[in-house]
SELOTOR-21422 format. One record per residue (C-alpha): x negated, y, z negated. Coordinates in Angstrom, 2 decimals, padded with zeros to 5 digits. Layout:
# SELOTOR-21422
> px, py, pz
> X, Y, Z
...
//
This chain:
# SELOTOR-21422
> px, py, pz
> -039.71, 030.61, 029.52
> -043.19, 030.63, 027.87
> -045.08, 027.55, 027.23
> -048.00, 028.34, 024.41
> -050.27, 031.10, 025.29
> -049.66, 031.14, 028.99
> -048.24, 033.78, 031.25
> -044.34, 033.98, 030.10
> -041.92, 034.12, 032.95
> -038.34, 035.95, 032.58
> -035.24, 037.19, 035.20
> -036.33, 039.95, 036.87
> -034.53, 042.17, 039.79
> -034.87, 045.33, 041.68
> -036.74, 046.93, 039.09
> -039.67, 044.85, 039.67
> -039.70, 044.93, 043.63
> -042.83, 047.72, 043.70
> -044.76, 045.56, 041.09
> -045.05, 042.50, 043.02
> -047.11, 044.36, 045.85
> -050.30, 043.03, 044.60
> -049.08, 039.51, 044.22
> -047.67, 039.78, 048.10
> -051.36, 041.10, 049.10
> -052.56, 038.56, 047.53
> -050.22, 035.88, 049.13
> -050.60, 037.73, 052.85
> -054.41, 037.16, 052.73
> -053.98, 033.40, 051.34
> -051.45, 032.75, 054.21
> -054.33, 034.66, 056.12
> -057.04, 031.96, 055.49
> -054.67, 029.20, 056.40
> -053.55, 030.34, 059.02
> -056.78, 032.47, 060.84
> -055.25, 031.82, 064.79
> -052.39, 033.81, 063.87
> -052.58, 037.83, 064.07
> -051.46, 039.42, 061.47
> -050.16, 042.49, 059.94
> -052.68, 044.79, 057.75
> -051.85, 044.13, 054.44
> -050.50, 047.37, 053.56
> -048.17, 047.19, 056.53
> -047.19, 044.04, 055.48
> -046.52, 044.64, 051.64
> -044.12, 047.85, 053.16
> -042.09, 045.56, 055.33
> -041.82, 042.55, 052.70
> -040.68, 045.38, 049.92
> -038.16, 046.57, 052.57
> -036.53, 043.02, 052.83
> -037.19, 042.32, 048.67
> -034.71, 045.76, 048.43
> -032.43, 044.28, 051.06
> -032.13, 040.75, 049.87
> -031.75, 041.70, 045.95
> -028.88, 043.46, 046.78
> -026.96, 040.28, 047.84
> -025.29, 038.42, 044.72
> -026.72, 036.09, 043.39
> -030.59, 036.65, 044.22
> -033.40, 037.14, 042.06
> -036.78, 037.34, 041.18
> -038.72, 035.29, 038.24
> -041.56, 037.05, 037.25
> -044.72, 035.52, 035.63
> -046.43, 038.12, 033.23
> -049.81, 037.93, 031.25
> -050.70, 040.24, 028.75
> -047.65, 042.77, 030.61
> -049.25, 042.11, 034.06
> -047.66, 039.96, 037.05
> -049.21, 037.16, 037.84
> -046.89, 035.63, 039.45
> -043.35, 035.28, 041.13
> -040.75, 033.76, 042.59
> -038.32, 035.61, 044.96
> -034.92, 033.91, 045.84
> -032.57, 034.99, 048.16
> -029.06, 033.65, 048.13
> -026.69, 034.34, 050.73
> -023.09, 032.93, 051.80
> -022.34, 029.27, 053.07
> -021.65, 027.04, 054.20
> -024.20, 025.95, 057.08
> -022.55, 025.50, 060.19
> -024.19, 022.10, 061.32
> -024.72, 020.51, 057.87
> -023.16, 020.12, 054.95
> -023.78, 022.55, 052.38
> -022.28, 024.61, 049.70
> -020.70, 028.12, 049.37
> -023.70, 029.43, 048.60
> -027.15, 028.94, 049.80
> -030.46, 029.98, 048.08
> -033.89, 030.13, 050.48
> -037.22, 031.10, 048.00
> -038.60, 034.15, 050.00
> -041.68, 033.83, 048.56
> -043.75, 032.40, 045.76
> -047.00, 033.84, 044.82
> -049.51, 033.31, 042.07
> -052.52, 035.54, 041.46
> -055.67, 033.73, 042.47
> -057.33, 033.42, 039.21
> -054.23, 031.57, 038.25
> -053.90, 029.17, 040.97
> -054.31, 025.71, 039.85
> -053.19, 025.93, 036.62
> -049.66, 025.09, 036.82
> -048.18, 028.00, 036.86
> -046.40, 027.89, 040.60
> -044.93, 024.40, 039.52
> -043.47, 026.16, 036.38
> -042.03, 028.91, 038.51
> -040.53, 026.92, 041.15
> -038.71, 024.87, 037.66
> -037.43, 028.25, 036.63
> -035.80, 028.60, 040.62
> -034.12, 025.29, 039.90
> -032.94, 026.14, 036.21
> -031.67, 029.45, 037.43
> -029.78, 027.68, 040.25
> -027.96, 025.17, 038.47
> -027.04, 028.14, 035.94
> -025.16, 029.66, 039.17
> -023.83, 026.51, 040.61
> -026.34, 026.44, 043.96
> -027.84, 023.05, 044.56
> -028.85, 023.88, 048.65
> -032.37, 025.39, 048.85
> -035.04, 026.49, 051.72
> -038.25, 026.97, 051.23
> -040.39, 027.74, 054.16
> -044.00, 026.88, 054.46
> -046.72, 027.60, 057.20
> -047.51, 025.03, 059.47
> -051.36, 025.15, 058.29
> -050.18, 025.16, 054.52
> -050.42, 021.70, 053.84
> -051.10, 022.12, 050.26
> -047.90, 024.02, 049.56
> -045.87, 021.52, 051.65
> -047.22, 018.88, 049.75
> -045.68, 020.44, 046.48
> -042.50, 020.77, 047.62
> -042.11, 017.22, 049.00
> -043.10, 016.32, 045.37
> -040.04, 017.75, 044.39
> -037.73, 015.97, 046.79
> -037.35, 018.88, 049.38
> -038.07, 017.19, 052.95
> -039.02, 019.19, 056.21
> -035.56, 020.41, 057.50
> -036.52, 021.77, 060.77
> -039.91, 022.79, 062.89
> -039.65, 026.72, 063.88
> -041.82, 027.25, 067.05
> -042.71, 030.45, 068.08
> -044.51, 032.10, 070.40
> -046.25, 035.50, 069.20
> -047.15, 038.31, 071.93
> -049.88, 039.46, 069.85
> -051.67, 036.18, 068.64
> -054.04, 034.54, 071.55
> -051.72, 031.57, 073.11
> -053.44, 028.57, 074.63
> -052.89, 028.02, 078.57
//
């Protein structure tokens, strides 16, 4: 999947999990600046319990990681978790994919590159027969959600939370 003399993006799986740490880092202090109200984990705490899950999740059939390289370096990925259907309220398929995460360096923000990654997700699900996908955004993120409503995804349902450690209006 290379277009000219960009970053080239291939299939990737467990054997990549401990490379994508700086791309997380990198992800977990954007989500950061959206998001300043909420308190959040250190970032090396956070990269530890993300490559827990990444370990747990590629294990599951199905699931996979597209991984944008430059020059041999990441720059990029998409992680995609699919697990068994169908939903129980909705209609869905067998199989259901949710992307985990996407993540683009920042130097290579803006240049396309998450839009090519997120075609790769779709290419590699039609390939395995999965046409139901998640994607979760924060609430802040309004730049990502307006991305994936470009690509015909529409908000599904609003996840409210209450978290003991970030300051909660009275």
């Amino acid at each position: 999947m290379n277009t000219g003399s960009g970053p080239v993006i291939r299939l990737a799986g467990a054997e990549v999990v401990d490379a994508l740490g700086p791309l997380w880092i990198a992800l977990h202090q954007h989500h950061r600046s959206v998001a300043p109200h909420l308190a959040m984990y250190d970032d090396d705490r956070s990269w530890r319990l993300r490559r827990e899950l990444y370990r747990q999740w590629i294990t599951e059939p199905g699931s996979f990681v597209l991984l944008a390289e430059l020059g041999g370096e990441p720059v990029g990925y998409a992680f995609v978790h699919v697990f068994d259907g169908p939903d129980d309220s909705w209609v869905s398929g067998d199989r259901i994919a949710e992307l985990e995460t996407l993540s683009v360096a920042p130097a290579h923000r803006g240049q396309g590159l998450g839009t090519r990654l997120l075609d790769g997700v779709d290419v590699r699900l039609d390939e395995l027969g999965i046409g139901d996908l998640y994607i979760g955004a924060l609430a802040t993120n309004l730049a990502a959600q307006r991305v994936y409503e470009r690509r015909g995804l529409r908000p599904l349902m609003v996840k409210y939370a209450r978290l003991a450690a970030s300051p909660q209006p009275r």
